[in-house]
C-alpha positions, 0 to 999 in steps of 0.5 A: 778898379780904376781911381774914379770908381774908388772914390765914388765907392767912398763918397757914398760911404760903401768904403772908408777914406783911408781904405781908399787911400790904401787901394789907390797906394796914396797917403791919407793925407793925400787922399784927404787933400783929394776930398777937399778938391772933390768937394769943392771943384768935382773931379777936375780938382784931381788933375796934376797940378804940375802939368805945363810946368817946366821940370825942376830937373830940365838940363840947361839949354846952354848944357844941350847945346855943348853937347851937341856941338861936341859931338858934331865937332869931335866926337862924330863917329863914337858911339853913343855909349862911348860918348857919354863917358867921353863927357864925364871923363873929359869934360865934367858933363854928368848926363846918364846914358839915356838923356844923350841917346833921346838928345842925339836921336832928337837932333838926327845925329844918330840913328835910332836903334834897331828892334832886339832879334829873337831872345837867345839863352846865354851859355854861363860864365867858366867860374875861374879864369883860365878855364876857357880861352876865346880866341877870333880875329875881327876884320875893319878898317880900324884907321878909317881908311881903305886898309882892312887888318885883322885885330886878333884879341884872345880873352878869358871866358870867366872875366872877360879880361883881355890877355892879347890884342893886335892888329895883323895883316891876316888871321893865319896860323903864325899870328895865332900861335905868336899869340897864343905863345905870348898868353901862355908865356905871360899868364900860364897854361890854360884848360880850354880854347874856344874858336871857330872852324877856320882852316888854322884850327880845324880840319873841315871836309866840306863846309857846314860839316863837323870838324876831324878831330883826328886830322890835326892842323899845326895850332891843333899839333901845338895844344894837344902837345901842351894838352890844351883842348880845342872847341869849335863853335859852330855858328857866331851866336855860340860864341856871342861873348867874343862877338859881342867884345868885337862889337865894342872894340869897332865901335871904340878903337879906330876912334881911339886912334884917331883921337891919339894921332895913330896911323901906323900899324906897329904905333897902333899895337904898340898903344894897344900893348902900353896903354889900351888894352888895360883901359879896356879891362878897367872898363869891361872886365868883371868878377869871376864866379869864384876866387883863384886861378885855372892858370898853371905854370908851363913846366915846357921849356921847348915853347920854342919848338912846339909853336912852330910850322912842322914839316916831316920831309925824306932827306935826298941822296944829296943830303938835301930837303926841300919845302916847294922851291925852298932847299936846305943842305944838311951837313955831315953829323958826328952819329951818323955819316949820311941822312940820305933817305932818313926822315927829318922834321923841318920846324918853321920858326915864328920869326923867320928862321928854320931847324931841322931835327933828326929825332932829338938831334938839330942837324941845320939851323938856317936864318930866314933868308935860307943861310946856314948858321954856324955852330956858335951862332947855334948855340 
């Protein structure tokens, strides 16, 4: 029933005042209050006495005005969200997120948001960290300018905490595995990695079609060898946890930069190492479904050969392989007096340098520019 016809019903006495009272959701002394101005100016005592009255809760205009000249000076290109914990932290201004949003959209300095896509089910956290892994790489102009890099960041499923993230120049098969290397020599061996179909992870035939699982890529190689399993997303909302942190880390990062005189790409990953990636944890990691661990020691001490770019090759009469236009000379072994026509493992390290191995045998270790090392450099 609408306010008017309960206190019609109670001035002719069909209900009591204090039943009333109860319908509307008033206290009885605010409906005898009620009574008192019906009687005396009818039903336009009832309008809110506070109407044209100034909130006793209005922000200062002197406190608008700072922080609209704040924006525009400093803080032009954060979000609005970053913003507003850019005013606590560092300028004591205490106003909830949806005051600075009205005041930035009000004055024109941001754009009002979009209307939400259709709803989707999100997929349930893993309840323990280390079960599942995500890992992709994001594409920006991260220092403002006209050079794109690649920011690859792998972070746990249970928690959202980030255990790797740097900028590269191209998310390719070696900045994956340096990253997965370091992951796993830091925090331990994990249950599940979670990635697109980019050629480094899967083999796909033809594009839209599901992954071989049988025809393994060298980061395929390299989990199945730490029995790691490998999952592919099939479209960007199946891995909306990701997508979403990227969102974050575009909308955060090139301004953090900025904001601490960074440039360079190697200053900008040192940064993300020393300093931003656990401000970044603070801020966003949460609590795991349940106590513990899914990380277990890696118990492999050949890391050093399992993340490598593999290569099966015949040796030539000469004692010689080849990769392209790149020829390595194998010299003689103390088991065997030749390895002409046997086949021999070429092994790509990370860092440039390559080993060929003959079964458990190294039999040539080069530097990157392609020259033999000696024995005790070997060693």
């Amino acid at each position: 029933m609408k306010v008017q016809d309960v206190l019609l019903k109670a001035m002719a006495k069909k209900i009591r005042w204090w039943d009333a009272a109860e319908i509307i959701g008033v206290s009885d002394r605010t409906m005898r209050r009620w009574r008192e101005r019906i009687e005396e100016e009818g039903y336009a005592g009832l309008a809110d006495r506070r109407k044209g009255k100034p909130s006793g809760r209005r922000v200062p205009l002197k406190t608008v005005e700072e922080v609209l000249g704040l924006y525009q000076e400093k803080y032009y290109d954060l979000n609005v969200r970053h913003f507003q914990e850019k005013l606590v932290e560092e300028h004591d201004i205490e106003l909830s997120y949806t005051w600075v949003y009205q005041a930035l959209v009000g004055a024109g300095l941001v754009q009002k948001r979009m209307k939400r896509g259709p709803h989707r089910r999100r997929r349930p956290r893993r309840p323990l960290p280390g079960m599942l892994l995500h890992i992709d790489g994001s594409k920006h102009r991260w220092f403002k300018d006209d050079q794109w890099f690649d920011l690859l960041v792998i972070l746990d499923d249970a928690n959202s905490e980030i255990y790797y993230a740097q900028l590269v120049e191209e998310e390719s098969t070696r900045t994956v595995m340096a990253a997965l290397r370091e992951v796993i020599e830091t925090q331990g061996l994990f249950c599940a990695l979670y990635s697109d179909r980019g050629s480094h992870f899967f083999v796909t035939m033809k594009a839209g079609e599901k992954v071989d699982k049988h025809r393994l890529t060298q980061v395929g190689r390299a989990m199945k060898e730490l029995g790691v399993q490998m999952i592919a997303a099939c479209s960007p909302q199946a891995r909306g946890r990701s997508e979403r942190s990227f969102g974050t880390w575009q909308g955060r990062l090139p301004q953090e930069l900025r904001l601490a005189g960074i440039e360079g790409v190697e200053e900008a990953n040192r940064f993300l190492r020393e300093r931003y990636i656990g401000e970044f944890n603070r801020k966003f990691k949460v609590a795991a479904a349940e106590k513990g661990t899914a990380f277990r020691r890696c118990s492999r001490t050949e890391l050093e050969w399992i993340f490598t770019v593999q290569t099966e090759r015949v040796v030539a009469k000469d004692n010689t392989v080849a990769i392209g236009d790149r020829r390595w000379q194998i010299g003689k072994t103390r088991f065997r007096s030749t390895l002409a026509g046997s086949t021999v493992t070429i092994h790509e390290h990370l860092d440039g340098q390559v080993s060929i191995r003959y079964g458990p045998h190294v039999v040539g270790k080069f530097d990157a520019q392609g020259q033999a090392m000696s024995r005790k450099r070997v060693a």
